[in-house]
N, C-alpha and C positions, 0 to 999 in steps of 0.2 A: 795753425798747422802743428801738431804732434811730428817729433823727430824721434826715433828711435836709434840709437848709436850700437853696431853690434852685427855679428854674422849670423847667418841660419844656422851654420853648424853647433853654436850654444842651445844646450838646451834651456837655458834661462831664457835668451833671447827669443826662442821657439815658447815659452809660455806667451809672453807680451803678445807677439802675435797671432796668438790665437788668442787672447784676451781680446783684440782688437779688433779681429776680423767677425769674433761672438756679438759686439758690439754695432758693428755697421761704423765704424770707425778709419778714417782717414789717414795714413801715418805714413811719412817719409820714410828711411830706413834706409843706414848708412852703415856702409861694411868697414871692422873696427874688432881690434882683436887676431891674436894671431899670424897668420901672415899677411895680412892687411894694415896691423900696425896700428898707431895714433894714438893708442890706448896709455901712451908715455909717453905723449908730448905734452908740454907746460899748459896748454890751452882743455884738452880733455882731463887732463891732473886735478886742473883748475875745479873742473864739474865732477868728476868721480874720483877721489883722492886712493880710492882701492887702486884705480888701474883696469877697472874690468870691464865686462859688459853683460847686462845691456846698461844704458844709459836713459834716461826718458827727458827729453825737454819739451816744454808745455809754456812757450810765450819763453818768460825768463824766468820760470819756477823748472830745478832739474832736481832729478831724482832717480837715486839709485836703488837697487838690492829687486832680483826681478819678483819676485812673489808679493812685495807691498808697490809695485807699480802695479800690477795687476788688480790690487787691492783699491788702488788711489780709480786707478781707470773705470774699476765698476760704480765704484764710489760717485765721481767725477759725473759720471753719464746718468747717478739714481738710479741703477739698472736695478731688476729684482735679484742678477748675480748676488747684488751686495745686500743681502738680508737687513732689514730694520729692525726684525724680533731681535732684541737684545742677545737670548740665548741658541738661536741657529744665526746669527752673524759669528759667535763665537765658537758653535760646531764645528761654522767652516774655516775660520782660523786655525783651528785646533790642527785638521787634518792637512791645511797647509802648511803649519809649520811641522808638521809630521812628515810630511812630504822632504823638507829643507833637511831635516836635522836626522832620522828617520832611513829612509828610501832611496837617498840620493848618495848618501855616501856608500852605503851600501850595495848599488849597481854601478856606483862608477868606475871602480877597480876594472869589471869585466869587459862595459863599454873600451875603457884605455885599450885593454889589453887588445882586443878584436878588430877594433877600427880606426886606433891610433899608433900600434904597434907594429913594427914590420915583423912579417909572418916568424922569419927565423928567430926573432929577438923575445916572442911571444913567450907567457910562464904561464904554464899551463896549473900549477897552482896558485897564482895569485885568480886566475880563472876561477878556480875548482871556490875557492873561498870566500869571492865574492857571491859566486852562485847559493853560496849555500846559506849564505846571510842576509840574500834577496829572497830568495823561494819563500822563507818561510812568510815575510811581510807581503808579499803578494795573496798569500795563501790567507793572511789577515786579512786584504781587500776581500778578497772573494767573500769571506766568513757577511763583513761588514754587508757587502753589496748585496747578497740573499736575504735582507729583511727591507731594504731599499730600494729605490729606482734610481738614488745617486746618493753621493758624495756625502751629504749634508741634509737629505730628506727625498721628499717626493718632486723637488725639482731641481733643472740645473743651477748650479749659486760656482759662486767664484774657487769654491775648494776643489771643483772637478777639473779646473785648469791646468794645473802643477802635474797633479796626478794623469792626466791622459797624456802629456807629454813625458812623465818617467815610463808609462804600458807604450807609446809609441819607439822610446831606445832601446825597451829594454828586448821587445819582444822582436825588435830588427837586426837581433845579435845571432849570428848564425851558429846556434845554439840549441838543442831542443830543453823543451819547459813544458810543467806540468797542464791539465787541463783545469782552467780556472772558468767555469759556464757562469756565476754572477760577472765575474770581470769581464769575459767576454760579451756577454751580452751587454754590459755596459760602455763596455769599448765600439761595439756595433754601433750604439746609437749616437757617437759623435762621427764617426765616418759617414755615416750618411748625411750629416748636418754640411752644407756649402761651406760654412765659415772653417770649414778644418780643412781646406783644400788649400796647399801651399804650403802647410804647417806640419797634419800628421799624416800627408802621404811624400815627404821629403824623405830621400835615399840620407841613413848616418854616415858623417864625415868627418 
């Protein structure tokens, strides 16, 4: 049995399982972080020395940092997610760690502000300046996705993971954003996919 340690409201932990549920994959899944806690007691310190989540334990092999759990999990199952081509295994690396380093800091400002901030307390520039540091990298997907059917090629591979859960925060920000028709059409065909149900149709928290 796979344990996942972590709440839905991460959007880290929102990759894994959607990682999982892509897979046909079995996973426990234990609320951790936030105000549910645990995340700093000596016993989870033990397996995630950050403090954070998600957590993945696999027997008694654990492993943190969500984007190479997702990696390990495609890996782990042989799936075709986890490309053998030497050089689209690394495509899709690339644009996962594009996603990490990239995408994620830069929509997180607006997330905070929207749906972790109480309304009065809200800064409407730190708003303005997250948005304007997202738009444009979105506007790269889109560019990317008009010569594509996905991520990393003509099928789905583990790099569309990361990325369909930053398009499912960012676009749940009550916000308006440009029209992006590759991205959108690309976002279309995980919503209709079963495995994204529990994942990219969760209200943000």
């Amino acid at each position: 049995m796979l344990s996942l340690w972590g709440r839905t409201s991460s959007i880290n932990v929102r990759k894994v399982m959607l990682c999982a549920q892509v897979l046909g994959l079995e996973v426990e899944r234990i609320d951790a972080g936030l105000a549910y806690g645990i995340v700093n007691t000596p016993d989870y310190r033990g397996k995630n020395p950050n403090g954070l989540v998600p957590l993945l334990e696999d027997g008694d092999f654990t492993l943190w940092e969500s984007n190479v759990i997702v990696r390990y999990l495609c890996c782990r199952e042989g799936s075709s997610l986890y490309p053998q081509d030497i050089r689209q295994r690394f495509n899709a690396e690339r644009w996962m760690d594009w996603q990490q380093t990239e995408l994620n800091p830069a929509g997180s400002p607006a997330f905070k502000q929207w749906i972790r901030t109480p309304a009065e307390q809200r800064n409407p520039q730190v708003i303005a300046a997250s948005v304007a540091a997202t738009e444009p990298l979105f506007a790269q997907l889109d560019e990317h996705l008009s010569k594509q059917a996905f991520m990393a090629g003509d099928a789905l591979s583990m790099a569309d993971i990361p990325i369909a859960c930053e398009v499912h925060r960012w676009w749940g920000l009550p916000q308006p954003r440009p029209a992006w028709p590759n991205l959108e059409r690309w976002y279309a065909q995980w919503l209709s996919l079963p495995a994204s149900r529990g994942v990219l149709d969760l209200p943000l928290s």
